[in-house]
C-alpha positions as CSV (number, residue, x, y, z in Angstrom):
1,X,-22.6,33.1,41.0
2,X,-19.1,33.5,38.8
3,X,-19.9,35.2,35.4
4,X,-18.6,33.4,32.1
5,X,-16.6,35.6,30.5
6,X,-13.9,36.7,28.0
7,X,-11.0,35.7,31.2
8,X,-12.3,32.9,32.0
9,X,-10.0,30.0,31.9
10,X,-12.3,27.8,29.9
11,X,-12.6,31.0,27.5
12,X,-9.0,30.5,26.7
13,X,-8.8,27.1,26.8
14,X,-11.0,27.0,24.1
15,X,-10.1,29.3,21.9
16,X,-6.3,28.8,22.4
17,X,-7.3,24.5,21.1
18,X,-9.5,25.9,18.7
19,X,-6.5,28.0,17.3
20,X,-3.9,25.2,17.6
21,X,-6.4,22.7,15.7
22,X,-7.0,25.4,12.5
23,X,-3.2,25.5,12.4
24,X,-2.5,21.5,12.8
25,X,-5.3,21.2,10.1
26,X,-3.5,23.6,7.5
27,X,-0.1,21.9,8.4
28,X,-1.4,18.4,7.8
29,X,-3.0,19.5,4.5
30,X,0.2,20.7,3.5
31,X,2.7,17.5,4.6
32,X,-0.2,15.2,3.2
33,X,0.9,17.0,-0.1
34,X,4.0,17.0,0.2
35,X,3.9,13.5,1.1
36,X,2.0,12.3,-1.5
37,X,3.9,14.6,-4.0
38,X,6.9,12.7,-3.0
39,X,5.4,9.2,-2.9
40,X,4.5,10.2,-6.5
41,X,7.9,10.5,-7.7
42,X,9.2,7.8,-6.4
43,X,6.1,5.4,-7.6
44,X,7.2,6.8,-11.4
45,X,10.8,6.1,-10.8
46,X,10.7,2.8,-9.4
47,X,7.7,1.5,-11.9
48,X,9.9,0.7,-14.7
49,X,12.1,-0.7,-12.9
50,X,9.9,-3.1,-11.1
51,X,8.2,-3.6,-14.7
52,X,11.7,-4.5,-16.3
53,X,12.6,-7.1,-13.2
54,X,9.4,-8.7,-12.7
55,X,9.5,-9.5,-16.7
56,X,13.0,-10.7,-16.8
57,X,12.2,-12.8,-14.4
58,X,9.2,-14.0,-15.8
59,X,11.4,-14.8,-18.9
60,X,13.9,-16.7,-17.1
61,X,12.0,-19.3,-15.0
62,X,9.8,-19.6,-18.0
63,X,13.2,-20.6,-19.8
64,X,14.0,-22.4,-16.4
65,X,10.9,-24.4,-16.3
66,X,10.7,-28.1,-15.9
67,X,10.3,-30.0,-18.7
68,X,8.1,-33.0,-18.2
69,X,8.7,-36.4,-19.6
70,X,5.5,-37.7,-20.7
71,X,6.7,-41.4,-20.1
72,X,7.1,-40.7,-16.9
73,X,3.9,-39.9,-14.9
74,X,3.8,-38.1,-11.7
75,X,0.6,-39.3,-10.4
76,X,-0.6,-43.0,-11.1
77,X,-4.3,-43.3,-11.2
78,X,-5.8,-47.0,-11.6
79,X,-7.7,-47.4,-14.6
80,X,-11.1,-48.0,-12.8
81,X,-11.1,-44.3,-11.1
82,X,-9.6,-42.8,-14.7
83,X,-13.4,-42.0,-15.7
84,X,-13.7,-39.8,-12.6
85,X,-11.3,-37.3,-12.6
């Protein structure tokens, strides 16, 4: 029977994953900070910007918008079924 021990090729193969995963871990902390650190800025720069165009446009279909003729309706509805709706 093969004793377990410290050269053992499990042994290493655990400890060297072990190792890689504790330094994968600190790296994605640090890009997920980074990345959300940048996503941040560019959320504050592009807000007013997306504020100014969605209200200009906003202002210029409302000053776009049809206007309705009242004389002329868009949907006939026979006087029987008026009491209905």
């Amino acid at each position: 029977m093969q004793r377990k021990g410290k050269n053992d090729k499990k042994y290493h193969c655990k400890t060297t994953a072990t190792l890689v995963q504790c330094h994968c871990k600190a790296v994605a902390v640090m890009l997920q900070s980074s990345c959300s650190h940048a996503a941040n800025l560019f959320a504050v720069t592009l807000q007013p910007i997306c504020s100014t165009t969605a209200k200009s446009t906003q202002q210029e279909c409302s000053n776009n918008a049809l206007i309705i003729n009242q004389e002329l309706p868009i949907l006939q509805i026979p006087d029987e079924n008026r009491n209905c709706i």
